[in-house]
N, C-alpha and C positions, 0 to 999 in steps of 0.2 A: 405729230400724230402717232408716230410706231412707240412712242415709248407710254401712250395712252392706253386706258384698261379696254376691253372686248366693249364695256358699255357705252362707249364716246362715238361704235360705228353705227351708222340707223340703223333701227328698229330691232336694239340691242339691250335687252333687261337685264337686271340683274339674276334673273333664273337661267336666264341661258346663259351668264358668263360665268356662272357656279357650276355647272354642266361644265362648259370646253378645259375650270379648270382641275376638273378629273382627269385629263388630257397631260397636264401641266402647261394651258395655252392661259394665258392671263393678260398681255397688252396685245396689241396690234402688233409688233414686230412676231414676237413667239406663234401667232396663225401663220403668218406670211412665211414661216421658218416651219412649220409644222409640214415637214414631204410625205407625199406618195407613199407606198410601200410597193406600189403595181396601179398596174392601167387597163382596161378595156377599150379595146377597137370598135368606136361605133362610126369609126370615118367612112365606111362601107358600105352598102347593104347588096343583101342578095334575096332575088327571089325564091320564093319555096320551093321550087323547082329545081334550082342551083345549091339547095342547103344538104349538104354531105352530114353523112350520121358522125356522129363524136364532137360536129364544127360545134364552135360556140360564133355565132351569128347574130347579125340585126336584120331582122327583116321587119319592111312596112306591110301591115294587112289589117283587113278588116273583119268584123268579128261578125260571124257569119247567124248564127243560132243565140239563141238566149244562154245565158250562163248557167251552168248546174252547181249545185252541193251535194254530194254524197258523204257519208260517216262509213266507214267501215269498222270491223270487230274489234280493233284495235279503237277505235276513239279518235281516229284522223282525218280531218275533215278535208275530202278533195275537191279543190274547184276544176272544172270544166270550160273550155272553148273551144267551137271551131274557128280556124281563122281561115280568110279563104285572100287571095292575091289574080291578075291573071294568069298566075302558072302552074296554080294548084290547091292544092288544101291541106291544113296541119293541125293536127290538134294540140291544144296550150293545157297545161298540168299545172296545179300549184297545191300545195300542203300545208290548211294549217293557215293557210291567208284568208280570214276574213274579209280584210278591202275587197279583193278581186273582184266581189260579184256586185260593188258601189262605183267601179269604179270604168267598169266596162260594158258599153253599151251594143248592141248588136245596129251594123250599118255606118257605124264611125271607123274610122281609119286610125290606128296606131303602129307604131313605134314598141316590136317586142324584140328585145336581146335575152338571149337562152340558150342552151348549148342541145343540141338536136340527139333526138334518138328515132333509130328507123326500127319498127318489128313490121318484119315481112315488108308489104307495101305500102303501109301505114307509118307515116312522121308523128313525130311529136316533140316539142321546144316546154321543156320540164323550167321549173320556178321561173318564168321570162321576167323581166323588168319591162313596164309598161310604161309608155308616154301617149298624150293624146298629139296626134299630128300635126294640129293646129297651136297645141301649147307645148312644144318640142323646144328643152332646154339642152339639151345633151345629144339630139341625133345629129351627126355626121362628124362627130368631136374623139379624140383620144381622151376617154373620161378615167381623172385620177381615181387612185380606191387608197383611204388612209387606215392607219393602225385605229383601231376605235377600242373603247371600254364597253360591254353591257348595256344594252339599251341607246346605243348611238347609233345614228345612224346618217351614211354617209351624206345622204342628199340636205342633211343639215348642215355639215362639214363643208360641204361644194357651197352652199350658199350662202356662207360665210365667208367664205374663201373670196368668191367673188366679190362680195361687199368691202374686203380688205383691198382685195386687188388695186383697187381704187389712191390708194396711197403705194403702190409701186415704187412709183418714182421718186419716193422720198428717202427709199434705202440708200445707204451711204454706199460707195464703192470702197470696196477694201483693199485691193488689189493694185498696184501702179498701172496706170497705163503703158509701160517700158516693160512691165512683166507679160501684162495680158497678151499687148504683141509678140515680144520673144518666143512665148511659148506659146500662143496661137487657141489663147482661150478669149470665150464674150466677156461681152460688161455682165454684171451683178443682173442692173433691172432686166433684160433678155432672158439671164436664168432661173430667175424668179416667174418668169412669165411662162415659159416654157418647162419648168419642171412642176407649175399647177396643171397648167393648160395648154399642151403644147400642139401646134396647130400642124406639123406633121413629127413621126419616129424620129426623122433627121434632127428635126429644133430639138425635141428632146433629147439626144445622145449629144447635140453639142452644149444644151445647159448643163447636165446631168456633169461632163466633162470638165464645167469650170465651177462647180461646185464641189467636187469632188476633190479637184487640184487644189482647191482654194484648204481645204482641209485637212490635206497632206503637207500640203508647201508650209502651211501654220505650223501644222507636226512637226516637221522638219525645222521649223526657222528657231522655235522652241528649244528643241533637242540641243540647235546649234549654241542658245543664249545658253545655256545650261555648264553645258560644256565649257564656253569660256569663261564662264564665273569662275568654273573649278581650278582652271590652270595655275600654277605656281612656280616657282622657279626653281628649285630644289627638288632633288631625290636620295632615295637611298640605294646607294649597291651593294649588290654584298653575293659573294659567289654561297648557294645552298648546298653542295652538289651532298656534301660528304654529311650532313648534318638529316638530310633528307634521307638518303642511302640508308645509314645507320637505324633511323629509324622505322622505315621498310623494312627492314632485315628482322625486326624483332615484331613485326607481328606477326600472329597465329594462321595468319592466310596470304596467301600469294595475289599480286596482283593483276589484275588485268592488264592484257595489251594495252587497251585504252585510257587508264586509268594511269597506266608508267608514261606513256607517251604525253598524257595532258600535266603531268607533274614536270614532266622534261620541260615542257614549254612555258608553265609559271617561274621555272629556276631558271630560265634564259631572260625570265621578263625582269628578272630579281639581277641579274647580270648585267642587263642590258646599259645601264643609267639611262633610261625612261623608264619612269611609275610603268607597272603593270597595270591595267585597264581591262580585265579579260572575262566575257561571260563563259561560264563552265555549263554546258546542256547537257543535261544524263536523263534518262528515263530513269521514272519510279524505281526504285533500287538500284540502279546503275553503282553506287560506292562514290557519292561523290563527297559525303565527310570527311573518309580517308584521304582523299586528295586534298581537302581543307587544312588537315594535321599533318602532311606531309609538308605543306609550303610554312605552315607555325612551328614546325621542326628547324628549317632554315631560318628564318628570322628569332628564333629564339636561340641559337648557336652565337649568333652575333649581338646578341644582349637587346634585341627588339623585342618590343611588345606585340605580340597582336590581338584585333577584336575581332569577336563574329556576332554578329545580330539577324534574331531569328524575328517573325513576323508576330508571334502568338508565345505564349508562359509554358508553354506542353511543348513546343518546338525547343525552346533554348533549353528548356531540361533537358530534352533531349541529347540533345548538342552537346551539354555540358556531361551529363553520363558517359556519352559514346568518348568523347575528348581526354577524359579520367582516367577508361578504361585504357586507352592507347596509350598515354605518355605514365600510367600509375606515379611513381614518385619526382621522375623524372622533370614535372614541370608545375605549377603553382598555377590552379586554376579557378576561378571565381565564377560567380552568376548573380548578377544583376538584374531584378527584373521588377515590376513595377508593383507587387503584391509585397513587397517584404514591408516589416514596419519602417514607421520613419528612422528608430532609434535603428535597425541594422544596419538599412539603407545607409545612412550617416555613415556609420563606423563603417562600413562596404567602400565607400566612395573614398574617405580618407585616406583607406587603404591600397586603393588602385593611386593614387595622389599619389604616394610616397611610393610608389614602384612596387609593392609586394607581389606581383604576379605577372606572370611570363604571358597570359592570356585570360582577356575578357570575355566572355558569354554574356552577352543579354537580348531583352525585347530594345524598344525604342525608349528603353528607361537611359540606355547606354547617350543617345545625343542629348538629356537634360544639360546646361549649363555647368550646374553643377561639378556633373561630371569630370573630370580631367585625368587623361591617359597620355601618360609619358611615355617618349620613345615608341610612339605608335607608328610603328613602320607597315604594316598588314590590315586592312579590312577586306571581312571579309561578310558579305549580303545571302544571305540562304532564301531563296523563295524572291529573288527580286522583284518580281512586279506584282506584289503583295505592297513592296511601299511607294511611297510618294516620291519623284527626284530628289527633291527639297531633304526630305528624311533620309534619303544615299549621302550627297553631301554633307548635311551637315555631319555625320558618324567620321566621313571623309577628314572634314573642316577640324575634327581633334587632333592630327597630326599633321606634320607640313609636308603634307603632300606625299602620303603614305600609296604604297601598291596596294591597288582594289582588286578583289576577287567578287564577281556579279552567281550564284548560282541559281540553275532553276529545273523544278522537274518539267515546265512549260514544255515540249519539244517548239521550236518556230522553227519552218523551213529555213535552210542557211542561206538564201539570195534575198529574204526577205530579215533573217537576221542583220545581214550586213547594210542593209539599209536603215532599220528603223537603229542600229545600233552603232552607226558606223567609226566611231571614236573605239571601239572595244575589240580585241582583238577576241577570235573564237574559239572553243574549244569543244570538240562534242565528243562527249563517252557516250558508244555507240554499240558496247557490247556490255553484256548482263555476267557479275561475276558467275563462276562453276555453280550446278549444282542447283541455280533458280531455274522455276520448274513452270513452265505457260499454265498460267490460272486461266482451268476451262472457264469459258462463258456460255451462258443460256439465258436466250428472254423468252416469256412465258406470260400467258394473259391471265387473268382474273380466274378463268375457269379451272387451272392449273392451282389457284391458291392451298388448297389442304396439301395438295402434292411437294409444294415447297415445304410446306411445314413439316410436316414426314422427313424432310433432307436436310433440315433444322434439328430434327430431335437426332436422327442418326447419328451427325454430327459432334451435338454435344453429350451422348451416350458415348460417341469415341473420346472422348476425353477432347475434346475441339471446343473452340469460343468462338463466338458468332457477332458479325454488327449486319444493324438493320438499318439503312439511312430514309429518312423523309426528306422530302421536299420544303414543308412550313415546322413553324412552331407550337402556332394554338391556331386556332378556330378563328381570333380576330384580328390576324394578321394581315389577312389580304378578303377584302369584302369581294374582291371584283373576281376569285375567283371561285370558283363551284366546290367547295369545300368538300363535298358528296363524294367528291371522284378523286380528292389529295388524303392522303394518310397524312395524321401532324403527329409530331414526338408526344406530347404527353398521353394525349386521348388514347393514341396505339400503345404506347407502354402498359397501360394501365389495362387496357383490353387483355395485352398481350401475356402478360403477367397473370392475371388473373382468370380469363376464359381458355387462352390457348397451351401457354408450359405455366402451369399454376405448379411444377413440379422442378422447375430450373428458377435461378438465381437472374433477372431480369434489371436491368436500369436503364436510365436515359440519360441522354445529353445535348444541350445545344446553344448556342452562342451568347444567349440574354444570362445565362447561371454567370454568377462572380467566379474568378479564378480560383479560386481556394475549391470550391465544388468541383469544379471540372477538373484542377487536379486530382483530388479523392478520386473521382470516379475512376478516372482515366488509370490513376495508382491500383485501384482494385481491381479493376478491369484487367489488368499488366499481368498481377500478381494471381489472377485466375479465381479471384472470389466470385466476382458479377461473371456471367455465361452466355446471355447475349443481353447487347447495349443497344440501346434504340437513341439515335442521334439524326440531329441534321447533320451539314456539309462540315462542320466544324471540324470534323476530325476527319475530313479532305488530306490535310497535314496535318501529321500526329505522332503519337509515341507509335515506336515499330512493338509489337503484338504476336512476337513467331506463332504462339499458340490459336493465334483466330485461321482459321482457314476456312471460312465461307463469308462473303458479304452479300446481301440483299438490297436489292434499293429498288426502293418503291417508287412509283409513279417516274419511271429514267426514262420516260418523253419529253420531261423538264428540264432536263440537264443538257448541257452542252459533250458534245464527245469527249473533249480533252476534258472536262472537268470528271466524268465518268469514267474516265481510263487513268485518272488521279483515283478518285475513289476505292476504287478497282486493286488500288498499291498498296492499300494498307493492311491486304492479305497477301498471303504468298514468301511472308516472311520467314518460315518455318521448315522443316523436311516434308511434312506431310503435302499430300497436291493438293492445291486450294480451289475455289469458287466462286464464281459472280454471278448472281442470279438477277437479269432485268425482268422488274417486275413493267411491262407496258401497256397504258391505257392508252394510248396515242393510235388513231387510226391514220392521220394524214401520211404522205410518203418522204416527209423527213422524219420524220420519227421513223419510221419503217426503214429507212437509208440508214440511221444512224446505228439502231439494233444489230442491223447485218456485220455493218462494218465492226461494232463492239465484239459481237460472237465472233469474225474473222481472224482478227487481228490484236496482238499484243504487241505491236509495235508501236510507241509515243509518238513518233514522227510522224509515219503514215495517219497516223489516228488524227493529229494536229492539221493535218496538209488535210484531211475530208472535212474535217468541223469547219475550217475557213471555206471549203464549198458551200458547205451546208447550211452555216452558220449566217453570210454575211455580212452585212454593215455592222457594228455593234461594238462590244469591248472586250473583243477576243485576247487581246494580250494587257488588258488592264490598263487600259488607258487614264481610267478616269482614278486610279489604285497611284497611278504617276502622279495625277493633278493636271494631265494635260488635258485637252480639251474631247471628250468624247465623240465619235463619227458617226452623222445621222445618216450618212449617204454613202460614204467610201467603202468597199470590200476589197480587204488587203488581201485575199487571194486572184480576184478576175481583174483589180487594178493595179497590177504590179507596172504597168506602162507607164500609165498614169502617177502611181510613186515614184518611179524613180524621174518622172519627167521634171516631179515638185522638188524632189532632190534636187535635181541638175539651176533648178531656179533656184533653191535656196544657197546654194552655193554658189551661184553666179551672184547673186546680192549678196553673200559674207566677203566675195572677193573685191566687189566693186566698190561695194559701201560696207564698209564693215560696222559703222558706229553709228551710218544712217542717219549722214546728216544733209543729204542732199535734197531739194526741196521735194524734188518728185516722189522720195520715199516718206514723206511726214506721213501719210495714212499709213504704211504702213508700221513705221515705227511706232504711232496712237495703237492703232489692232493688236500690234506685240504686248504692250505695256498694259493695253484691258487685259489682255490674255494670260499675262503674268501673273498681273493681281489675284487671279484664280486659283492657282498652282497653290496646294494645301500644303501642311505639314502632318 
């Protein structure tokens, strides 16, 4: 029955199962897996008399006077009640609800939840939720509240829900029973049950717990199969010290503490005879290419090859410029990447075959088959959790068992580094070379808009280049959402261009243009012809740009912190002091949290450590970018208990059973092996 469509449950059409799959809910299992986002307490009530101002309440009463309508100046229609209990009387408010005055009758007893306001001596419970007393589905109940689309709504979700409920017990358990015990989580059907409907806080924190485990321990069990595919027998050693040195010594800038000290530790890993395995964390400008070209300094001393593979065609240019610029004739450098014709590509590829180059640059053009890189003793990964495991290895899988270099401008807190990464050893550039200068931030609303633009024109009067990032593309990108209130790349280019600097050099850019476009653009952009770019996130990671020193971004209530404090980097490259200006439509208090902390702080870490507050369940570090399985319940900052508790189980099964073959684990080796088949390239 769970792997049947929505229409096989009663009184189940096919209109309503084209609705849930707006949702992405399409059999019976995907409802029964569709969680909560939050709950209301209606296991309570309190009488009017006990309802304190700001509570959000259920109280039982009956509805005293006939209902009213009024319209006021504005065109908003208020409904009216008194409701009266024996301990008092309150008046009920709603906005804009037609039902209310069909659906309540004076002398009948209901069921209102509503969150209370007091003026003076006078109550009032604003939009309540109605039930009639006698046909009371949800009073005295912990009722879930789910993530909905436009026109959903939940009491059609809950009723759904219910109807599924009914095959429970048909969910498979995934988990061993030797596990659940050990580490002191329920069965599956318990947490299925209690994380719809759970019958008190407690049931719920204990399903919430083994669903949550169940989804880390998977992370984890994952990571670990991964990991031993990779292993090999063979290494390379080889002392860098003096081939590294030398080549320090002849650049044009000094290096940071932190940037000498994380070089030291790749040339120990290069000494050690064990492969390096090491993620490098730098914040936005931190210099961590040059630590890239100092460790392809040692391995090219000793006649190795290395590669570096960028995520996107504008990254590995880059890569491959800045890497040019460092070694000039000194080293033989190529770029690989998936735009070139077939006829260069060919002659490129032959050419890496027969050795002609000290060091490879490309995208994911680099792990074609094709491909073949001798003497590959260095990879190195720019923007890691950009790719997919599968895609780390196999670039890996070209040499036997070559030193990996992981880098990222992600900051992750380091207790949760060492967890989700813990085969890697770490390294964090933690300080900002000389001379970069804190790019002021400001968020500013809508009514501020001319005003930005005035600081737009002054800008590129100074001789400054400017980006403007949007949230969408076009107009029919996303129906579901209110298009009115998102700025998209083309529509604002074109406004922008022609009603606002009809007197500056304007263009746009964003992820759907072929590479050859978004090169030009990017190339002219560089080169100071275009004067402000209108883009999406695309150029999140990009060519560095010294000359832009303001960015804009619209609608940055849609953005995650870390992704906005990425954005944010791609000014500030230059002498001049730079810009961020948050354009914010967002009234709720994460958006307002998020704002603050942007305008506060230029520090990636901190920035990283509030976004997993703020942020959530979700795919904060790119999960689904991995190919592993995305988390609909887990928050890898308030369940670090709980991570490392799935750690300590997944590593009690790699020791006991490593090849899981013992009968007790057959589900769970099945669960591993669907979960595999997932994992992209």
């Amino acid at each position: 029955m769970l792997s049947k469509p929505l229409t096989a449950l009663k009184g189940v059409g096919p209109a309503k199962a084209k609705d849930f799959a707006r949702l992405g809910v399409n059999t019976v299992y995907d409802l029964l897996t569709y969680l909560p986002r939050d709950y209301e307490d209606r296991s309570a009530t309190k009488t009017i008399y006990e309802a304190e101002d700001a509570e959000t309440v259920c109280i039982i009463a009956t509805v005293f006077s006939p209902v009213t309508e009024t319209r006021g100046y504005s065109g908003i229609l208020k409904t009216e009640a008194e409701l009266v209990d024996q301990t008092g009387k309150i008046m009920a408010v709603w906005f804009n609800a037609k039902w209310v005055k069909f659906n309540l009758h004076p002398g009948k007893w209901y069921m209102f939840y509503g969150k209370i306001k007091r003026y003076g001596s006078i109550k009032q419970i604003d939009n309540p939720l109605i039930e009639e007393l006698g046909k009371l589905k949800s009073w005295r109940m912990i009722v879930p509240i789910y993530p909905l689309k436009p026109n959903f709504s939940q009491n059609k979700v809950r009723s759904m829900m219910i109807k599924a409920m009914e095959y429970i017990d048909q969910m498979p358990e995934t988990l061993p029973e030797a596990v659940r015990r050990r580490f002191e989580v329920c069965d599956k059907n318990f947490a299925y049950h209690n994380i719809h409907f759970p019958k008190s806080f407690h049931d719920y924190e204990i399903a919430r717990k083994r669903l949550v485990f169940e989804e880390l321990f998977y992370l984890q069990m994952l990571l670990y199969g991964i990991k031993k595919q990779t292993r090999k027998s063979t290494a390379f050693v080889f002392d860098g010290k003096k081939a590294s040195a030398d080549f320090i010594a002849k650049l044009p800038f000094v290096l940071t503490g932190a940037q000498r000290r994380t070089v030291d530790e790749i040339l120990a890993d290069f000494a050690s005879g064990t492969p390096a395995n090491r993620l490098v964390q730098g914040d936005v400008g931190s210099g961590k290419t040059v630590i890239a070209a100092a460790a392809m300094a040692a391995a090219m001393q000793h006649g190795y090859t290395s590669a570096m593979m960028a995520p996107t065609e504008i990254l590995a240019a880059q890569h491959y410029e800045t890497l040019s610029k460092f070694f000039g004739s000194r080293a033989s450098i190529c770029l690989l990447v998936g735009s070139l014709t077939a006829a260069k590509k060919q002659k490129l590829q032959a050419e890496i075959a027969a050795g002609a180059y000290d060091i490879v640059v490309g995208t994911h053009a680099l792990i074609q088959n094709k491909v073949e890189i001798p003497n590959l003793a260095l990879v190195i990964t720019d923007e890691q959790h950009r790719f997919g495991v599968m895609q780390r290895d196999a670039m890996e899988a070209k040499g036997n068992r070559p030193h990996t270099i992981v880098m990222s401008a992600t900051p992750i807190p380091r207790t949760l580094a060492l967890i989700l990464y813990g085969d890697l050893d770490i390294s964090v550039i933690d300080e900002l070379p000389p001379g970069r200068k804190k790019i002021e931030t400001y968020c500013i609303d809508e009514e501020k808009r001319e005003r930005m633009y005035g600081f737009v024109r002054k800008q590129v009067d100074n001789g400054q280049q400017v980006y403007i990032v949007c949230p969408l593309v076009e107009e029919s990108e996303s129906a579901a959402i209110d298009m009115s209130a998102l700025k998209n790349v083309t529509a604002y280019a074109q406004n922008l261009q022609t009603q606002v600097f009809p007197e500056y050099r304007v263009a746009f850019l964003h992820g759907r243009m072929k590479a050859e476009e978004k090169e030009e653009i990017m190339s002219r952009f560089k080169a100071g012809e275009i004067q402000i770019l209108i883009s999406t996130t695309v150029i999140e990671v990009g060519v560095d740009v010294p000359n832009a020193n303001l960015m804009v971004i619209e609608n940055a209530e849609r953005f995650g912190l870390s992704q906005l404090h990425q954005l944010r980097g791609r000014v500030g490259r230059g002498s001049a002091q730079s810009y961020c200006v948050l354009m914010n439509q967002g009234t709720g208090e994460v958006a307002k949290k998020r704002m603050q902390v942007m305008c506060a702080s230029n520090d990636g870490f901190l920035i990283s450590q509030e976004d997993l507050k703020l942020r959530g369940p979700g795919d904060f570090f790119g999960v689904r970018q991995h190919g592993l399985p995305s988390m609909k319940i887990a928050n890898l900052f308030t369940d670090t208990q709980i991570l490392k508790l799935a750690q300590d189980a997944a590593q009690w099964i790699t020791k006991t059973d490593p090849d899981l073959i013992l009968p007790e684990n057959e589900v769970l080796k099945a669960q591993i092996q669907r979960l595999s088949a997932r994992i992209f390239l």
